[in-house]
C-alpha positions in Angstrom: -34.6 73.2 104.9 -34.6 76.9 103.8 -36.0 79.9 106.0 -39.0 79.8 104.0 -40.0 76.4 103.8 -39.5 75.8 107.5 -41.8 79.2 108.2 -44.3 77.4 106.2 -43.8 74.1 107.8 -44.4 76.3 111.5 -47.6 77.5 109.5 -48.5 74.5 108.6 -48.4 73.4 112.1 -46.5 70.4 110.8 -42.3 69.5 111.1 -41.5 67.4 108.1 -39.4 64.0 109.1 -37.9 64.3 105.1 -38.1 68.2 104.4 -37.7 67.0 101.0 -41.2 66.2 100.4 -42.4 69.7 101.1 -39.4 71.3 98.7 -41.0 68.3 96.1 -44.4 69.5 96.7 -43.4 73.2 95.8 -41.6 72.0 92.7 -43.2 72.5 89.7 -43.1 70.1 86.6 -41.5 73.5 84.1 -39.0 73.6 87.1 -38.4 70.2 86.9 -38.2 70.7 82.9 -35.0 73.1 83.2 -33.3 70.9 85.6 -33.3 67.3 85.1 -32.6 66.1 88.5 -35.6 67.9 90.1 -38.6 65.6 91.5 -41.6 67.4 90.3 -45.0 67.7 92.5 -47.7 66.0 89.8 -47.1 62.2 91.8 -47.6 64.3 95.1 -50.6 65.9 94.1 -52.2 63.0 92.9 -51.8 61.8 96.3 -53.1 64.7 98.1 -56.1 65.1 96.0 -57.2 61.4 97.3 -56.2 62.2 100.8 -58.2 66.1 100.3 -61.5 64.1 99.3 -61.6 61.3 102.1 -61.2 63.9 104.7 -63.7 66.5 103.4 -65.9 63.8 102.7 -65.4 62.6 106.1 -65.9 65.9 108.3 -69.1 66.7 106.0 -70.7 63.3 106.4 -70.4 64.3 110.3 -71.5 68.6 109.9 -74.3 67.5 107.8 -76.0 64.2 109.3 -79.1 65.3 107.2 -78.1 65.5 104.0 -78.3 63.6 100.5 -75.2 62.3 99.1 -75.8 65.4 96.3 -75.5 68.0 98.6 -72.7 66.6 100.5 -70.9 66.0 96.9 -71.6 69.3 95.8 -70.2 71.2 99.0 -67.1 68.8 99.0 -66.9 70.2 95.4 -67.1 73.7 96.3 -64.0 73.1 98.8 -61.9 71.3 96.3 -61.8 73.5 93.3 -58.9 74.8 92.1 -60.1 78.7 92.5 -60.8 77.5 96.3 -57.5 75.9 97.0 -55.6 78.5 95.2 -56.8 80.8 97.8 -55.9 77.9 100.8 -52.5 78.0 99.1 -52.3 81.8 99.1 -53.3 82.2 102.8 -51.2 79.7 103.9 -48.3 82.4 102.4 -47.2 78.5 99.6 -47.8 81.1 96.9 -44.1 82.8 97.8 -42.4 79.4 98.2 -42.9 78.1 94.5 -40.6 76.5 92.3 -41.0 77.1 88.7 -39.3 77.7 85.4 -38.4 80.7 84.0 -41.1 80.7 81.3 -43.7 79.8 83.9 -42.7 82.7 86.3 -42.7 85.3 83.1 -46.2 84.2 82.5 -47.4 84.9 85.8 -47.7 81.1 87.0 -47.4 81.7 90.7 -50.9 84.0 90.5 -52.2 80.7 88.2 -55.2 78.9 90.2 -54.0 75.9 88.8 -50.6 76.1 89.4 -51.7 77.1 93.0 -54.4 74.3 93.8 -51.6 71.9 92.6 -49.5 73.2 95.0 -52.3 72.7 97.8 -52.7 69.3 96.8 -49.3 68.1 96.8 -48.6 69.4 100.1 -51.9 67.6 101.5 -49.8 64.6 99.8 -46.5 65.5 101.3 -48.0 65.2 105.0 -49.9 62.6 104.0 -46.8 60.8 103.5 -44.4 61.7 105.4 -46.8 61.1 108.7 -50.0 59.5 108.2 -53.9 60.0 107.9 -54.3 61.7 111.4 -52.1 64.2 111.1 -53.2 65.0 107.4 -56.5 65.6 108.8 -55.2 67.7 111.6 -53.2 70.1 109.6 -55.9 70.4 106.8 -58.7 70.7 109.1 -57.3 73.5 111.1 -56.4 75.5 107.1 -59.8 74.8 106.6 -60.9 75.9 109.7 -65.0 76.1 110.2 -66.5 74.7 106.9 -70.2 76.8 107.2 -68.6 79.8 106.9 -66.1 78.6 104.2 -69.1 77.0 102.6 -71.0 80.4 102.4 -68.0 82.1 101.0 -68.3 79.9 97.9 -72.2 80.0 97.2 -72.2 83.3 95.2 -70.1 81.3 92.6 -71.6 78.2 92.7 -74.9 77.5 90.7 -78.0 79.0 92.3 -80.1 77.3 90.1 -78.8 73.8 91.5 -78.6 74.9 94.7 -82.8 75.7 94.7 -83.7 72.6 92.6 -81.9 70.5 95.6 -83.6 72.4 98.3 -86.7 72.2 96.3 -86.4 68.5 94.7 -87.3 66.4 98.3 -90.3 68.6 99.1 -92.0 69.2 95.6 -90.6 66.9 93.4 -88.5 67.4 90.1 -90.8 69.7 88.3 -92.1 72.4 90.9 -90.0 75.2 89.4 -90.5 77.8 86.4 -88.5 80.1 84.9 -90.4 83.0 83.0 -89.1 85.7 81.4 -91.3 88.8 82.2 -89.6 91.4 80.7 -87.3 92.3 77.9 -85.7 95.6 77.3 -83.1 96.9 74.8 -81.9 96.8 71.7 -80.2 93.6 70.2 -77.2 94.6 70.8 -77.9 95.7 74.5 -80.5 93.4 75.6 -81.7 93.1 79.4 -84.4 90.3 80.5 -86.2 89.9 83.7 -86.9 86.5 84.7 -89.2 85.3 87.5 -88.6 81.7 89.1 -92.2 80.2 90.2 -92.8 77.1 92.9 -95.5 75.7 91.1 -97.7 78.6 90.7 -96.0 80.7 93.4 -93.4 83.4 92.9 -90.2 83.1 94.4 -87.7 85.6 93.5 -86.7 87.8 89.9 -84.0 89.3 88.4 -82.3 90.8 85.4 -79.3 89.8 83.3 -77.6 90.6 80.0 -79.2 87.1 79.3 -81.5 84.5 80.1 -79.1 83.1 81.3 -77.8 85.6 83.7 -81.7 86.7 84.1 -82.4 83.2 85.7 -79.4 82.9 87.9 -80.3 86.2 89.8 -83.9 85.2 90.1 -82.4 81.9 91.7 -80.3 84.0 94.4 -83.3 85.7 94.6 -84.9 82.7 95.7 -82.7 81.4 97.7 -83.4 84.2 99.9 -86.8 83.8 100.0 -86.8 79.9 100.8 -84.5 80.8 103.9 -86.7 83.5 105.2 -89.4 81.5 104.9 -87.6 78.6 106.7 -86.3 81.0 109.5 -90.1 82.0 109.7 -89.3 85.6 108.5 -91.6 85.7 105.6 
């Protein structure tokens, strides 16, 4: 095993039985392209993605005993992505140990999320395989590390409008929210709208975008403030 694969095999917390999984893991299919006799990482990372969903499936089902299998799909989503995992891969320092072709490399492929959440996958995989389901979920779990706070990190680019209709949905039902626009400003060209997002006939939150769009999104995050205030009892 090189110096850098077996640093990130100590950051991993993990020592690899066959190194060559992880070096397969790293190896990616325009590597694989140049040289014939290199194993690429897709079979890997088809692997790791199965292993990645049972275990976040498992640890939210226990963090979140309350919750609708929407929620609990949707936050499994948010930790999943490939914009999430790149940045798993990049803190784990995988970014620097990449294999790829020249082309790839000249086009900037080890900053590409999907190279990267490839990566993350396949090494999931790698574990996976060369150990078994325990120790898969010890070493992801402790990259992962608390889920709230790497939940919250995620919300600003998830869907705010989603994420009030499923706060909103058990309590009031499918049709409790409204989304006006109040305001429009501008020229064609340069248009701003203001949108306000109602609980049946009760404001919740506004804001302003470029579109409605936009407009509507921000009146969500808007909201999404207000509904937790109220639920903490600060409002």
């Amino acid at each position: 095993m090189s110096v850098a694969l077996a640093a990130l095999s100590a950051r991993l917390g993990y020592t690899f039985r066959d190194p060559a999984l992880l070096a397969q893991a790293l190896t990616h299919t325009s590597f694989a392209a140049e040289h014939p006799d290199a194993l690429n990482n897709q079979r890997l990372e088809f692997l790791g993605d199965a292993v990645l969903q049972i275990l976040l499936a498992e640890a939210l089902f226990h963090l979140f005993p309350e919750e609708r299998e929407g929620v609990l799909s949707r936050r499994r989503s948010q930790l999943v992505n490939q914009t999430f995992l790149a940045r798993l891969t990049k803190e784990i320092g995988a970014d620097t140990c990449l294999v790829l072709g020249k082309s790839e490399e000249k086009t900037g492929g080890r900053d590409r999320q999907s190279v990267l959440g490839d990566a993350f996958e396949a090494i999931v995989g790698a574990v996976y395989l060369d150990s078994d389901l325990a120790t898969a979920r010890r070493v992801v779990m402790a990259i992962y590390g608390d889920l709230q706070p790497r939940l919250a990190s995620t919300e600003d680019g998830e869907n705010p409008k989603g994420r009030l209709q499923e706060l909103v949905q058990p309590v009031h039902g499918n049709n409790a929210l409204r989304y006006d626009v109040v305001r429009t400003e501008g020229q064609d060209h340069a248009r701003a709208y203001e949108v306000a997002v109602y609980l049946h006939e009760k404001p919740l939150g506004t804001g302003r975008g470029t579109s409605k769009k936009l407009a509507e999104e921000a009146a969500a995050r808007a909201a999404l403030g207000t509904w937790a205030a109220e639920k903490r009892g600060d409002g």
